[in-house]
N, C-alpha and C positions, 0 to 999 in steps of 0.2 A: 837359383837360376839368375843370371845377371841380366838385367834390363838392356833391349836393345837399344841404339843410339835413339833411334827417330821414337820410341818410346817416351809420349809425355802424360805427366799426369796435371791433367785437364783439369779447369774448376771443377767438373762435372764426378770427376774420377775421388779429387780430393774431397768433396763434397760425401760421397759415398764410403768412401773409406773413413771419413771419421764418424760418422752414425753408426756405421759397424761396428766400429774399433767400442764405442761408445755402451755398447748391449750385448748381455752375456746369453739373450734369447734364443739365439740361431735362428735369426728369422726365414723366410722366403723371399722371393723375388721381390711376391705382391707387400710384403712387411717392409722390405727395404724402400720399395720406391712410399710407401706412406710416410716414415722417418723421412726421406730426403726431401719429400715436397714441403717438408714443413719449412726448408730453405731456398727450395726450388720448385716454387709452385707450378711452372709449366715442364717440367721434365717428363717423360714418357715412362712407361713402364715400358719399354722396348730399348728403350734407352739408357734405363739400371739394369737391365736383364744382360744385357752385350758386356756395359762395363763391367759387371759382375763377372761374367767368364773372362773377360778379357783379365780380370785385376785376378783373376784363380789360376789362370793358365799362369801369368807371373809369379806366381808364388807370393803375389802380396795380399790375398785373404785364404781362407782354406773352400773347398765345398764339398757340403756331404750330401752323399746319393748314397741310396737304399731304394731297392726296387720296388713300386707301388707305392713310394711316398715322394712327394715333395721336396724337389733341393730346397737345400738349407746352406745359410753362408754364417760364414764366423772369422770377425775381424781379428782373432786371437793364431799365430802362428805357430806358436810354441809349440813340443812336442806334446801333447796331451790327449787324453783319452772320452768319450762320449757314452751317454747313457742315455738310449733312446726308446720312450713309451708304445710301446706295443698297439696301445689303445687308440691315443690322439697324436702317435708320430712328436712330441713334444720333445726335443733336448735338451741336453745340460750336458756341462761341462763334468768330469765324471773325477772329484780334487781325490786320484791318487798320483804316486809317482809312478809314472811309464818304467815299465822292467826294458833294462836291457837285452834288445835282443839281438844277438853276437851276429850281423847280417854278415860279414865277413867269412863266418865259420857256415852258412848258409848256400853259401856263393856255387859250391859240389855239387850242389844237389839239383843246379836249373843252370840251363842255357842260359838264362834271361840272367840281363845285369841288374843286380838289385840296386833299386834308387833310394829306398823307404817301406815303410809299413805304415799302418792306421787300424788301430784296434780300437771297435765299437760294441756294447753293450747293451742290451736288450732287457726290458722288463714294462714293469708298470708304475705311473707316477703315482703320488697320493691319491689323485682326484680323482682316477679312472680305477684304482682299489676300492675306492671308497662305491663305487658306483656299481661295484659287481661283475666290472670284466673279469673274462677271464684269465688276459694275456697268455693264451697260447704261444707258442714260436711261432716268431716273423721268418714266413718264405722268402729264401735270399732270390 
């Protein structure tokens, strides 16, 4: 998505975007404004929260939503794939390579114009194994 003219990025914005870019965590909102005050001690968490959607609507971070958990941002754009703990909602970057999928040949099958995909993975991390969840399926 190309950036609009009047689209700027603000210290505030750049500030943000490099602490993200910075951690492979997937933090939250409340994670990012902690990373950022450690540059911008009187920033708002109302104030990461905005530039955050604002800098996802642009396509210059990603955000993951899953129902009943916590958005999650991730300074990494590339196409890639996520692996998310059942137990404590925890992510990670999930190192395979993304299969191709022929969205083209897809196109038949739905009115809607395909823009993209995002395929997420589900389980349980070491820490929440080790402690006896049970990692049932997460309700979408």
């Amino acid at each position: 998505m190309a950036l609009p003219r009047d689209f700027r990025i603000t210290r505030q914005r750049q500030i943000i975007l490099e602490e993200l870019r910075k951690v492979t965590s997937h933090p939250t909102a409340d994670e990012v404004c902690q990373l950022v005050r450690k540059r911008l001690p009187r920033i708002s968490l109302g104030t990461v929260y905005r530039n955050l959607e604002l800098l996802s609507d642009y396509g210059l971070i990603l955000k993951l939503e899953t129902a009943g958990t916590q958005r999650r941002y991730d300074g990494n754009t590339e196409n890639h794939y996520h692996v998310r703990c059942n137990g404590c909602s925890r992510v990670e970057d999930l190192p395979a390579r993304p299969i191709a999928i022929p969205e083209d040949d897809l196109r038949h099958l739905t009115t809607f114009e395909i823009t993209g995909h995002r395929v997420e993975f589900f389980g349980l991390c070491p820490a929440c194994k080790g402690s006896g969840q049970t990692g049932g399926p997460m309700v979408l």
